[in-house]
N, C-alpha and C positions, 0 to 999 in steps of 0.2 A: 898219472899226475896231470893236472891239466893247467893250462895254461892263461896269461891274461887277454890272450885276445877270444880264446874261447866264452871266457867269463862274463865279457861284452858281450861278444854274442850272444851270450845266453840270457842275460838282461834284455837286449832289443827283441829277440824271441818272446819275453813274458811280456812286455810291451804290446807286442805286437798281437799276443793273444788273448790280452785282455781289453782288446775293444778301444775305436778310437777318442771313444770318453773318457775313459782310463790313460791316453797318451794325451789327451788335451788338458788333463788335470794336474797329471804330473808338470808340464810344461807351465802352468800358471802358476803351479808351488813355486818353480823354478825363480821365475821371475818375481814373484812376492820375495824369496830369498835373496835374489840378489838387490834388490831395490831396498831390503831390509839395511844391507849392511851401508848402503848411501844416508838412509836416516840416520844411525848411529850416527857415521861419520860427522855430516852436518852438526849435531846436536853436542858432539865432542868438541867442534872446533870452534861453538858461541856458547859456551856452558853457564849457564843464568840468565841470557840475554835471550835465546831463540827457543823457542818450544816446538819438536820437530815431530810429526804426529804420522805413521802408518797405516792407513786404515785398509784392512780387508774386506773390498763392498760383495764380496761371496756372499760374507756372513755377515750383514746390518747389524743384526741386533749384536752380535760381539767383535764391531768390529775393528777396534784398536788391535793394531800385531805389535806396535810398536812407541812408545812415548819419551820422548829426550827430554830432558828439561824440563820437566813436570810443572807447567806453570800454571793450568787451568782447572788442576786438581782430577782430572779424569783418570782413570786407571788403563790396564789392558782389559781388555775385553768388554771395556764401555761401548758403546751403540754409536752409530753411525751418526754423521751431521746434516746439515738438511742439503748442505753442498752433494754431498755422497747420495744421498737418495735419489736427485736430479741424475744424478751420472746414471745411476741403477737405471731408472725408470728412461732415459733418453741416449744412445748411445754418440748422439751428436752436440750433446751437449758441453759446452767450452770445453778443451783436454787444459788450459791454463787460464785460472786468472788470477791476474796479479797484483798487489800493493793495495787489495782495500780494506777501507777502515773496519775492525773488529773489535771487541771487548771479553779478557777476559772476565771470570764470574764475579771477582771482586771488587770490580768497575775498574782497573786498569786499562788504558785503550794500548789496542795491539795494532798490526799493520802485519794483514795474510798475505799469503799466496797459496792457492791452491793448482795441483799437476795431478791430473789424472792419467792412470795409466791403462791401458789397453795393452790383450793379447793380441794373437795372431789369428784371431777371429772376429776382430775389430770391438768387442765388449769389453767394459770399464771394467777391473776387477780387483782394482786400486788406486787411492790415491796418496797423493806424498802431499802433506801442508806443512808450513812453517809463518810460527806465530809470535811475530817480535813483537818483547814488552818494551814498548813507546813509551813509558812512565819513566825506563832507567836509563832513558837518551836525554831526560829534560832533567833543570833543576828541581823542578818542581813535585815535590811527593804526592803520594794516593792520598794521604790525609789532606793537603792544599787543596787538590782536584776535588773533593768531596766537599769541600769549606764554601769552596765557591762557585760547585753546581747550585742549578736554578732551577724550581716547579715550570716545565713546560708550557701550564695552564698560566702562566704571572709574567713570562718572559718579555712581553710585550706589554706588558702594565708598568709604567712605573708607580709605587706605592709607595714610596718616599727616596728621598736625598741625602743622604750617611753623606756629611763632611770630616774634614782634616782624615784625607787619606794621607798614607804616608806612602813613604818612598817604595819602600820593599815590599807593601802591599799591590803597589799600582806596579810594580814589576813581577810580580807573581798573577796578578790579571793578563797581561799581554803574553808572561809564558805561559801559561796556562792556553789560553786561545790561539797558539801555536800548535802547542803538543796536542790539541784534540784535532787541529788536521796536522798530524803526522810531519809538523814543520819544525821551522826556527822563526822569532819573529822577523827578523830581516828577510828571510826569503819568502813570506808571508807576498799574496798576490797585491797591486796597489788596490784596486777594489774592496779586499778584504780591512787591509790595512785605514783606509775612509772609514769603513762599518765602525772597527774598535774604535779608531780616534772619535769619531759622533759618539758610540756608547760611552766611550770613559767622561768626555766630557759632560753628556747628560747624566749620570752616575755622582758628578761632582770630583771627579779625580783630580783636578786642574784647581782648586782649592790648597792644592797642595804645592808648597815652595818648591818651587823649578821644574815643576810638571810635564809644562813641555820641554824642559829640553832634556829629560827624564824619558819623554815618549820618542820622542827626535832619535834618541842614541840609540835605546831597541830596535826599534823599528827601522834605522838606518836611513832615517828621511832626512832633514833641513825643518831646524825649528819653524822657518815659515810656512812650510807645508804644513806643519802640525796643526797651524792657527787656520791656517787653508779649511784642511780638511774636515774642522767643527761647521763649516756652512753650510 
């Protein structure tokens, strides 16, 4: 009859005899395993809002282990990111970076972070990302966002002046140009905040009854500043 601490033993014996390639692979399973059940979790505790992605950079070409949230349409066993290939290819390359701007595929903007994880032989062998849909923080919908994207080539032309904005348009402009940096218009930088007020006003939004103090209350300025900052 034998016993469980012989059973161990006898496990760390087949370990031990099959080579320390064989103990250093089990030992990354390990940690793929338990880093697995950290993604679940995550993805269980923001469910529609955070897309919690495992990727196993062993395997590139297959190497989603794990997907929460399925926001970006990828599956398991989709291919590596170009984050993930820097890790492969560099083992000093960033173990975290955090909070920047992203886009899922159906132009939704997200806000990543990426954690790469390293064995005990200092090599990347995974990373944990997590990819918040920035669309379902703002009022503003993926159809709005698409309404009043711009040809990059025209951005800087003006080609004409649409008057009688209305109210709810010129406030779906300002969230809008929030939500693509990852804000709210009030906490929007003053810097930033000058650019919109010059655009809306060469745009012709100020055409519109009570404009500024329409722009004033998002933005969280002083109507005066608002007439300021067209200069």
């Amino acid at each position: 009859m034998s016993v469980k601490g012989e059973s161990r033993g006898g496990q760390d014996d087949a370990q031990l005899q099959a080579g320390p390639e064989a103990v250093a692979a089990a030992e990354d399973e390990h940690l793929l395993a338990e880093t697995e059940k950290i993604a679940v979790a995550l993805g269980r505790m923001f469910p529609g809002l955070c897309e919690v992605v495992l990727h196993d950079l062993r395997d590139p070409a297959h190497a989603i282990r794990v997907i929460e949230n399925n926001l970006s349409g990828r599956q398991v066993g989709d291919s590596v990111t170009e984050l993930g290939l820097a890790r492969i290819k560099d083992p000093d390359y960033p173990s975290v970076i955090q909070n920047y701007a992203n886009q899922f595929p159906d132009g939704r903007p997200a806000k990543s972070t990426s954690i790469g994880i390293k064995n005990t032989a200092g090599e990347y062998i995974a990373a944990l990302c997590l990819n918040l849909d920035v669309s379902t923080l703002s009022p503003v919908t993926l159809s709005l966002s698409n309404l009043v994207a711009t040809d990059p080539d025209n951005r800087d032309v003006e080609l004409e002046s649409l008057r009688d904005r209305s109210r709810r348009e010129l406030r779906e402009v300002i969230e809008t140009a929030a939500a693509e940096r990852s804000t709210t218009p009030r906490a929007l930088h003053k810097d930033v905040k000058k650019e919109l007020v010059r655009r809306l006003h060469q745009d012709g939004y100020f055409d519109t009854r009570n404009a500024a103090q329409t722009i004033a209350d998002l933005l969280g300025i002083s109507r005066a500043s608002v007439y300021a900052y067209t200069k």
